[in-house]
C-alpha positions in Angstrom: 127.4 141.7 124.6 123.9 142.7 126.1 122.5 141.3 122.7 124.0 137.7 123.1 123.2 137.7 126.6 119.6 138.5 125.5 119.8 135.9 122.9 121.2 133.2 125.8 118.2 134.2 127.8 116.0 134.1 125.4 116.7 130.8 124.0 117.1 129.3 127.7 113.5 130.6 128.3 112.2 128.6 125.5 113.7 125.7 126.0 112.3 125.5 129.7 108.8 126.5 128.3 109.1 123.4 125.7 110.1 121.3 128.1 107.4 121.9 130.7 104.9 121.7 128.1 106.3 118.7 126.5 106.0 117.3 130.3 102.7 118.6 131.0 102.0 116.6 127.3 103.5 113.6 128.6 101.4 114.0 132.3 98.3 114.3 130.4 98.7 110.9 128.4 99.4 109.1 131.3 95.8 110.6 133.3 93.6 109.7 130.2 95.5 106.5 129.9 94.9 105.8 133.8 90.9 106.7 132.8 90.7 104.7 129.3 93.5 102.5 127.9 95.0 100.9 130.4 95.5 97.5 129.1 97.1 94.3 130.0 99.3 92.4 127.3 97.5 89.3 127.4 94.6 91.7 126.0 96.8 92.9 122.7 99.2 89.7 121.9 99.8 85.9 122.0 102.4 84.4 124.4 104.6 84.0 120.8 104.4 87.0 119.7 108.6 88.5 119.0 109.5 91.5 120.9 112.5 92.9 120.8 113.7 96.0 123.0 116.3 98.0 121.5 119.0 100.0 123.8 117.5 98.3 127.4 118.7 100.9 130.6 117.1 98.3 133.1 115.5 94.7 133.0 112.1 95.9 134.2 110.4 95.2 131.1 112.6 91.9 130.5 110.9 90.8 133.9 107.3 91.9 133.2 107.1 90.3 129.7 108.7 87.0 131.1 106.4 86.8 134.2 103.2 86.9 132.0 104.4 84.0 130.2 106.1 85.8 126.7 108.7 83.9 125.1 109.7 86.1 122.6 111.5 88.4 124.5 114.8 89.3 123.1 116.7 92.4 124.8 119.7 94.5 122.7 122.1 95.9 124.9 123.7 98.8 124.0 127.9 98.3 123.8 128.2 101.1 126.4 126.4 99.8 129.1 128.5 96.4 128.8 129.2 97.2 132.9 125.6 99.0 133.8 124.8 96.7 137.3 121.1 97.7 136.5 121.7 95.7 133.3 123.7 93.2 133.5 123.9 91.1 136.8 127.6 91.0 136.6 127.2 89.4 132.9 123.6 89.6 132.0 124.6 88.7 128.2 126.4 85.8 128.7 124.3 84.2 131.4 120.9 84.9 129.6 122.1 84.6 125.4 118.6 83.1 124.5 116.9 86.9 126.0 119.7 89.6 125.3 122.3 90.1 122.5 123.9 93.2 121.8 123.0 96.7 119.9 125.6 97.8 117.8 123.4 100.4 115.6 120.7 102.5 114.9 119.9 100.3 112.1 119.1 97.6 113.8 115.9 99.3 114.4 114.9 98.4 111.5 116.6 95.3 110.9 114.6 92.5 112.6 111.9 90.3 112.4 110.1 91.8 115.2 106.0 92.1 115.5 106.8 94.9 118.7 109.5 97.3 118.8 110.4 98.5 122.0 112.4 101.5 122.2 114.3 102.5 125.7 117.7 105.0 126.4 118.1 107.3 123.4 116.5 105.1 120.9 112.8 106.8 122.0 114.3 109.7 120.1 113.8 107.2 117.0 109.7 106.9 117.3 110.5 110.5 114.9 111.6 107.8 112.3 108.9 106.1 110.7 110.7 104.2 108.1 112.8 102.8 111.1 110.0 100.7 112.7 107.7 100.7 110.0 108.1 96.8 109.3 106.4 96.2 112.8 102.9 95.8 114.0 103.2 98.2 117.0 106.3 100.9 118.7 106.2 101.2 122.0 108.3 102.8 124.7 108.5 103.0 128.5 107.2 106.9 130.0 109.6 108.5 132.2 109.6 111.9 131.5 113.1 112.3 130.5 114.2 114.8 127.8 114.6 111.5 125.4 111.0 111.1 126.6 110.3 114.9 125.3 111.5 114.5 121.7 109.9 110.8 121.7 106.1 112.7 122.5 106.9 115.4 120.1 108.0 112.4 116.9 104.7 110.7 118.1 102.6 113.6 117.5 104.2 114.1 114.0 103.2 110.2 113.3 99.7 110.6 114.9 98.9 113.9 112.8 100.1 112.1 109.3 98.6 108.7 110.2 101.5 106.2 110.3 100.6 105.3 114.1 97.9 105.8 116.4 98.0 105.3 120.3 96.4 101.5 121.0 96.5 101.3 124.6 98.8 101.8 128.1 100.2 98.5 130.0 100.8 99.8 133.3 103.4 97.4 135.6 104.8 97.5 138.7 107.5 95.7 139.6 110.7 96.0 142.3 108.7 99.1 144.0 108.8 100.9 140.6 105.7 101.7 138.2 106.4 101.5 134.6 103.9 103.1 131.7 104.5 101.5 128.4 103.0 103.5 125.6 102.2 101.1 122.9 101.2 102.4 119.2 99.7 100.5 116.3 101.5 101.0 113.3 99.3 101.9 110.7 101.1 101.6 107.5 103.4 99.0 107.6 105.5 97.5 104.4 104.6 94.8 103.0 106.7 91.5 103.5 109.6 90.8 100.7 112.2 88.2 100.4 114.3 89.4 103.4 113.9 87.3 107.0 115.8 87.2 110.1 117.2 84.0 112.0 117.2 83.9 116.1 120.0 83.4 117.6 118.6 81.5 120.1 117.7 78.9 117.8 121.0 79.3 115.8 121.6 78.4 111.9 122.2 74.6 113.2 119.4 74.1 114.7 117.1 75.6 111.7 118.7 73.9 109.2 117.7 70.7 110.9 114.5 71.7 111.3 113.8 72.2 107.9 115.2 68.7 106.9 112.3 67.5 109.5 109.6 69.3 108.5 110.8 68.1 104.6 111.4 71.2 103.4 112.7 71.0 99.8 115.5 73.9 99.6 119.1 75.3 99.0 120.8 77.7 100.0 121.7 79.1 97.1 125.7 80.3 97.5 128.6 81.2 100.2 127.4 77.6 101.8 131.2 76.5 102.6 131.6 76.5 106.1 127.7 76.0 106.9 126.5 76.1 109.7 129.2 78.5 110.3 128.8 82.2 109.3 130.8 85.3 108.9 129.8 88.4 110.9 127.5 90.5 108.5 126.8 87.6 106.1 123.5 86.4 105.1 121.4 83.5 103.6 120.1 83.4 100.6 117.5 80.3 100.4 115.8 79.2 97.1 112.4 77.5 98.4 109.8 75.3 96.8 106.5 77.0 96.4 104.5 74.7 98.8 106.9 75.0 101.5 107.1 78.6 102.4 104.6 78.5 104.8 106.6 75.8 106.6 109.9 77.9 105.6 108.4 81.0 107.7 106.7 79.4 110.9 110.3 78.0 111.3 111.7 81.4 111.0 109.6 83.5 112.9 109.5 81.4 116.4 111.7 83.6 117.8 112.8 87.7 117.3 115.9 87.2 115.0 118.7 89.4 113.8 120.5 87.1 111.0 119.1 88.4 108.1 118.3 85.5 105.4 116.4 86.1 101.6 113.8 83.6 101.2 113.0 83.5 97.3 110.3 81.0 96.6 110.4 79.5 92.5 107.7 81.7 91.2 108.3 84.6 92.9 105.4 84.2 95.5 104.2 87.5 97.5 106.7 87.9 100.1 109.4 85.9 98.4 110.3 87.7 95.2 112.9 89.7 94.2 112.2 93.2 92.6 107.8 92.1 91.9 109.1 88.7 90.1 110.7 85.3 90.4 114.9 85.7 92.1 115.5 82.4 88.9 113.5 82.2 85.8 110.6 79.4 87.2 111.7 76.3 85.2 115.4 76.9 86.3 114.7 77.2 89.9 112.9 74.3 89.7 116.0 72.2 88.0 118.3 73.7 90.9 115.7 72.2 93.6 115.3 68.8 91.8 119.2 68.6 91.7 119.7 69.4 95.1 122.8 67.7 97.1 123.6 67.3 100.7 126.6 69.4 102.2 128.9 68.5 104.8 125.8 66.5 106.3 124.1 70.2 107.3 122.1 71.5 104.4 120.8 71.1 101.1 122.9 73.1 98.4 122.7 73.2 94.2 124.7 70.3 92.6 127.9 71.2 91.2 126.5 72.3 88.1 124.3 74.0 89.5 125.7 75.8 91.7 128.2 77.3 88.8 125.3 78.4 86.1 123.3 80.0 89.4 126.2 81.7 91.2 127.3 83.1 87.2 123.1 84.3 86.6 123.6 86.1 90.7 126.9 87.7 89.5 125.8 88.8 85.7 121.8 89.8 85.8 121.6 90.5 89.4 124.8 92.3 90.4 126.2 93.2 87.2 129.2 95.7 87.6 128.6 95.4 91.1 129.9 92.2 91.1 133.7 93.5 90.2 133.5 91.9 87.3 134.4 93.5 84.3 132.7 94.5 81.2 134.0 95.4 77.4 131.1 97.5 76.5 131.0 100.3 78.9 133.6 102.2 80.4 132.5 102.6 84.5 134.3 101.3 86.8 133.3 98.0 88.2 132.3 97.7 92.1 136.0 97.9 93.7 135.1 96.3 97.1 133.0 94.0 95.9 131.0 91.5 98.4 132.9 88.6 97.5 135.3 87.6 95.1 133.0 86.4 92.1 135.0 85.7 89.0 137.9 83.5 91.0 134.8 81.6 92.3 133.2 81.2 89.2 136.6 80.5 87.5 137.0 78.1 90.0 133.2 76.3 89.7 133.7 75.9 86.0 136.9 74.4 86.1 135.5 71.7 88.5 132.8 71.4 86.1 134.8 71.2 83.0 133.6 74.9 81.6 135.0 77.5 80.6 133.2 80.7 80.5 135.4 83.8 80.5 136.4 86.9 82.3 133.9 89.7 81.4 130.0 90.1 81.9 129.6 89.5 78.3 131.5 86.8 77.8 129.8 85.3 81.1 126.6 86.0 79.7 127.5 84.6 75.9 128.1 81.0 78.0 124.9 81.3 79.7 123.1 82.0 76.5 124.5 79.0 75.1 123.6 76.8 77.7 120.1 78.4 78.2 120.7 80.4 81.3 120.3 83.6 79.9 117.2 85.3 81.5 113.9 86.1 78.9 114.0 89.4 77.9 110.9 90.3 80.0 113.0 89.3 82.8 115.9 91.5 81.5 113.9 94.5 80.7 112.8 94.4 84.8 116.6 93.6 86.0 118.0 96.7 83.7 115.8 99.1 86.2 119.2 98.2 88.8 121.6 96.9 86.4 123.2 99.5 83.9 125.4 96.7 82.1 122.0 94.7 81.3 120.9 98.2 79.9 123.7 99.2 78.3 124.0 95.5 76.3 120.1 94.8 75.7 118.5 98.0 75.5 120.4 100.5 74.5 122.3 99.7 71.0 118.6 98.6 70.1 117.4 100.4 66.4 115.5 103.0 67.8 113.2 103.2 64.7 112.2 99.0 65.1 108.4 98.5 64.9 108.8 96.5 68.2 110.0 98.9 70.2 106.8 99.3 71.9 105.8 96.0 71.5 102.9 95.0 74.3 101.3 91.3 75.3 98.9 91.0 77.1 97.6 87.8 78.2 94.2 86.9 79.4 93.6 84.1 81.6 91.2 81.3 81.5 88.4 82.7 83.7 88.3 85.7 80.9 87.5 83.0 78.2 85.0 81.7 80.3 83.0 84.4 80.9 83.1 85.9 77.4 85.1 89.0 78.6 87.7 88.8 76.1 85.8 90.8 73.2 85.3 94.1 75.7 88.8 94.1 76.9 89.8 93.7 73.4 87.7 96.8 73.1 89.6 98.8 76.0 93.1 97.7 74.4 92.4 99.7 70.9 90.3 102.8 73.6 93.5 102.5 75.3 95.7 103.8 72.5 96.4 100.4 71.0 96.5 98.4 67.4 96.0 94.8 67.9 98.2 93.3 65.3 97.6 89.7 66.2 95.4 87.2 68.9 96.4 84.1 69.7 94.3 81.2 71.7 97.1 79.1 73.4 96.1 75.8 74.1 96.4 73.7 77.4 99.4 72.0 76.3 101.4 75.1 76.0 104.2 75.9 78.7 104.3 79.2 80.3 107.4 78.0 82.3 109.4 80.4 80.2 107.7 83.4 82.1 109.1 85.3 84.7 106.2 84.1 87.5 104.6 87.2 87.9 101.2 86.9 87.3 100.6 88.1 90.7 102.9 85.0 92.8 100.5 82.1 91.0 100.4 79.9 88.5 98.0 77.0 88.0 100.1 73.6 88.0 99.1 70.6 86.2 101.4 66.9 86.6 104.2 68.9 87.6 104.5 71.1 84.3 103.1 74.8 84.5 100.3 75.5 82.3 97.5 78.5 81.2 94.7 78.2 79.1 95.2 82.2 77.6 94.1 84.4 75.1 96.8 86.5 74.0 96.7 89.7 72.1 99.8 91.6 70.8 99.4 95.5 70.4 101.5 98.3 70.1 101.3 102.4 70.6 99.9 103.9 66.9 102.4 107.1 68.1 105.3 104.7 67.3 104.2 105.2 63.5 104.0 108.8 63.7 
C-alpha cells in the first residue's frame, strides 16, 4: 500500500513539474515573440490565401481574419459543440455555410486544399503529426496555455529538432477584450502536389462546373457522372483534363479552402496530375476520350457512350484489379467484397447499350480490350502490377524465366543529346553501367511516341496535333542474365 501511494505521489509530482515547465516553455515563446516575431498577416499572406481552422472553440480568429480583409476563411466545427453559444450564434453553421462547415474527423486534417492549417480544441495535440499537415505551407495554433497547449509545445519541439517546421513569426490580436497569440510555423518539407484536389463548398460542384465551360476548359469527368451536379456523401471526382488547361483547371479549384476531394489527371500525366509517376490513360487514348466528349444533363462534359464503356472497363481491370469485385480465373484470392461501386453490372450494362459484349472476369475484360486496343503497353503494365496483383499474376509471372528479354532495357535519348554530340559518352556509361548494347536505333521525326506512357518527366514536344521525338534509342540488357 505505502509502495503504490509512493508511486501515486511520485507520478503526480512529475506530472506537475512537466506541466510547469511545459508552461514556463510556452511563457517564454510568447516574451521573445513580444521582442522579435510579432507579425501582422498582411506581412506573411495575400487576402486569397485558403485557411482553414480545424475544431474552432470560439470565433475570435474567424473575426480577426475577416476584419483584415481574408476571404478564405473556412471554420470546421467540431459535431460536439453543435450548441456551444461561443460558437455558434444560435446556428452559426447554417447562418454563415460559405465560412463554417463541420468536422467530423481527425482526418480531415489532412484532407483539404488548405495553404494554413489552423489547429484549435484538441486538434493542437495533432502539431505531433507531421504527415497530418504536411500538404500545407504553414500550422498554426492559438496560445493559451492549456494542457492541449502543453502536448502541442512538446509535438513542436519534436518537428523543430528534426526539421519538418520551424517557427515563422507571432500575430498577436485583440479582439472583444481578449488577446489572442497565434503561433504560426512554416512547414519545411511539404509533399509534393499529385492528382488529388478539393472542391469548396462555398462555390459548390454547380457552380465549378460552369465555370469551367466559361473559361473553355476541355474535360470529363471520367465516371459515376449520373446525377451531376448532385453527389453522394464520401464520393469524389475524377476529372480527365487537357494538358493546356490545368492551369485554368487549378485557379478554379483553389479559390476557396475545399473539402470535396476531386482527381485531376491531365493526358500526359503532367507533374501534379498523374497517377502513380505516369499518365491515369495511355496519352493517345485520353486524347480520343477528350475529342469525343458529350454534354450531360446540360451540366458537364462526360466520355461518349463508347467511351465511357472502354474507360470505365481500363479503371476497373488495370487500375483496381481484384479490388474492383470482379473476378478472376487465374488466381485464387478473393476479390474486394465491398467493393466501391458495382463495376461489372455497370459495365455489363455500358456494353449492352453499346452493342458489346465483354464478359464476366478480369481476363476475359481484358481479352476485349486487347482486341479493341485498350489494353495498356506493357511499360504501363509493368508500373500498374507494383498495386495490382492480377496484372502481376497474368503478365509477369507465367513469363519463361530463362527468356533473353527478361531484363530487357531502352533507353531513349532525346533530341538535345543528338545535338550536342552526347550520345557516344552515354553510350559509354550504358556498357560501364553493366550493359551490352545489342542494338541503336535513330528514330526519325515522323515517328509517334503516342504509344508511351507520358512520362518523360510530364512533357512531350507536340507537333500539328500528333506527339513526336527526334530520339536515339539504344536497347541493352544485364551480361549477369547470361551467366
Amino acid at each position: 500500500m505505502n509502495l503504490a501511494m509512493k508511486l501515486v505521489h511520485e507520478a503526480t509530482h512529475y506530472i506537475v513539474v512537466s506541466a510547469l515547465m511545459a508552461r514556463r516553455l510556452l511563457r517564454l515563446m510568447v516574451t521573445l515573440c513580444d521582442r522579435s516575431l510579432i507579425k501582422g498577416p498582411r506581412d506573411i499572406w495575400s487576402p486569397r490565401t485558403r485557411f482553414i481552422e480545424i475544431d474552432c472553440e470560439d470565433k475570435l480568429i474567424a473575426e480577426y481574419f475577416m476584419g483584415e480583409g481574408f476571404t478564405g476563411y473556412l471554420g470546421l466545427i467540431a459535431k460536439q459543440k453543435n450548441n456551444d453559444s461561443n460558437l455558434t450564434d444560435n446556428n452559426l453553421e447554417n447562418n454563415n455555410p460559405d465560412f463554417f462547415d463541420r468536422y467530423l474527423s481527425r482526418d480531415q486534417i489532412g484532407k483539404n486544399n488548405a495553404e494554413v492549417i489552423i489547429l484549435s480544441g484538441k486538434t493542437k495535440r495533432n502539431v505531433w503529426d507531421f504527415s497530418a499537415y504536411r500538404h500545407a505551407r504553414f500550422i498554426a495554433w492559438s496560445l493559451k496555455l492549456t494542457y492541449d497547449d502543453l502536448i502541442a509545445a512538446v509535438g513542436w519541439m519534436k518537428n523543430v529538432v528534426t526539421g519538418n517546421i520551424k517557427l515563422h513569426c507571432v500575430i498577436r490580436n485583440s479582439l472583444k477584450d481578449r488577446k489572442v497569440y497565434l503561433v504560426v510555423n512554416e512547414v519545411l518539407r511539404t509533399t509534393h502536389s499529385r492528382a488529388r484536389r478539393y472542391l469548396s463548398s462555398r462555390m459548390g460542384v454547380q457552380r465549378y462546373l460552369r465555370d469551367l465551360s466559361l473559361r473553355s476548359v476541355r474535360y470529363v469527368v471520367l465516371r459515376w457522372f449520373e446525377n451531376m451536379p448532385a453527389m453522394e456523401p464520401g464520393e469524389d471526382i475524377d476529372f480527365l483534363v487537357h494538358d493546356d488547361d490545368m492551369d485554368a483547371m487549378d485557379e478554379i479549384l483553389g479559390q476557396y479552402p475545399g473539402l470535396i476531394p476531386c482527381d485531376v489527371y491531365s493526358v500526359s500525366g503532367l507533374p501534379g496530375s498523374q497517377y502513380r509517376d505516369m499518365a491515369y490513360y495511355p496519352p493517345y487514348l485520353a486524347s480520343r476520350i477528350l475529342e469525343d466528349a458529350v454534354m450531360h444533363n446540360g451540366c458537364c462534359y462526360a466520355p461518349s457512350p463508347e467511351q465511357h464503356f472502354f474507360s470505365l472497363a481500363f479503371h476497373a481491370a488495370y487500375h483496381k484489379g481484384l479490388r474492383s469485385g470482379i473476378k478472376s480465373s487465374l488466381m485464387d484470392y478473393d476479390t474486394e467484397e465491398t467493393p466501391e461501386h458495382d463495376y461489372l453490372p455497370t459495365l455489363h450494362r455500358l456494353a449492352r447499350d453499346n452493342g458489346f459484349v465483354c464478359g464476366s472476369t478480369l481476363e476475359e475484360i481484358d481479352d476485349f480490350l486487347a482486341s479493341h486496343g485498350w489494353r495498356p503497353p506493357r511499360d504501363m503494365l509493368a508500373k500498374l502490377s507494383e498495386d495490382n496483383t492480377w496484372i502481376r499474376k497474368r503478365f509477369f509471372e507465367i513469363e519463361d524465366k530463362g527468356s533473353i528479354y527478361e531484363k530487357l532495357v531502352v533507353f531513349v535519348f532525346r533530341e538535345k543529346v543528338l545535338e550536342h554530340g552526347l550520345d557516344d559518352l552515354l553510350m559509354n556509361k550504358i556498357e560501364e553501367s553493366g550493359f551490352r548494347i545489342i542494338a541503336s536505333k535513330k528514330l526519325p521525326s515522323s515517328t509517334v511516341v503516342g504509344i508511351f506512357r507520358g512520362s518523360f518527366e510530364g512533357r512531350i514536344e507536340e507537333t500539328s496535333g500528333s506527339v513526336f521525338l527526334e530520339n536515339e534509342i539504344a536497347v541493352g540488357m544485364r551480361e549477369s542474365i547470361y551467366c
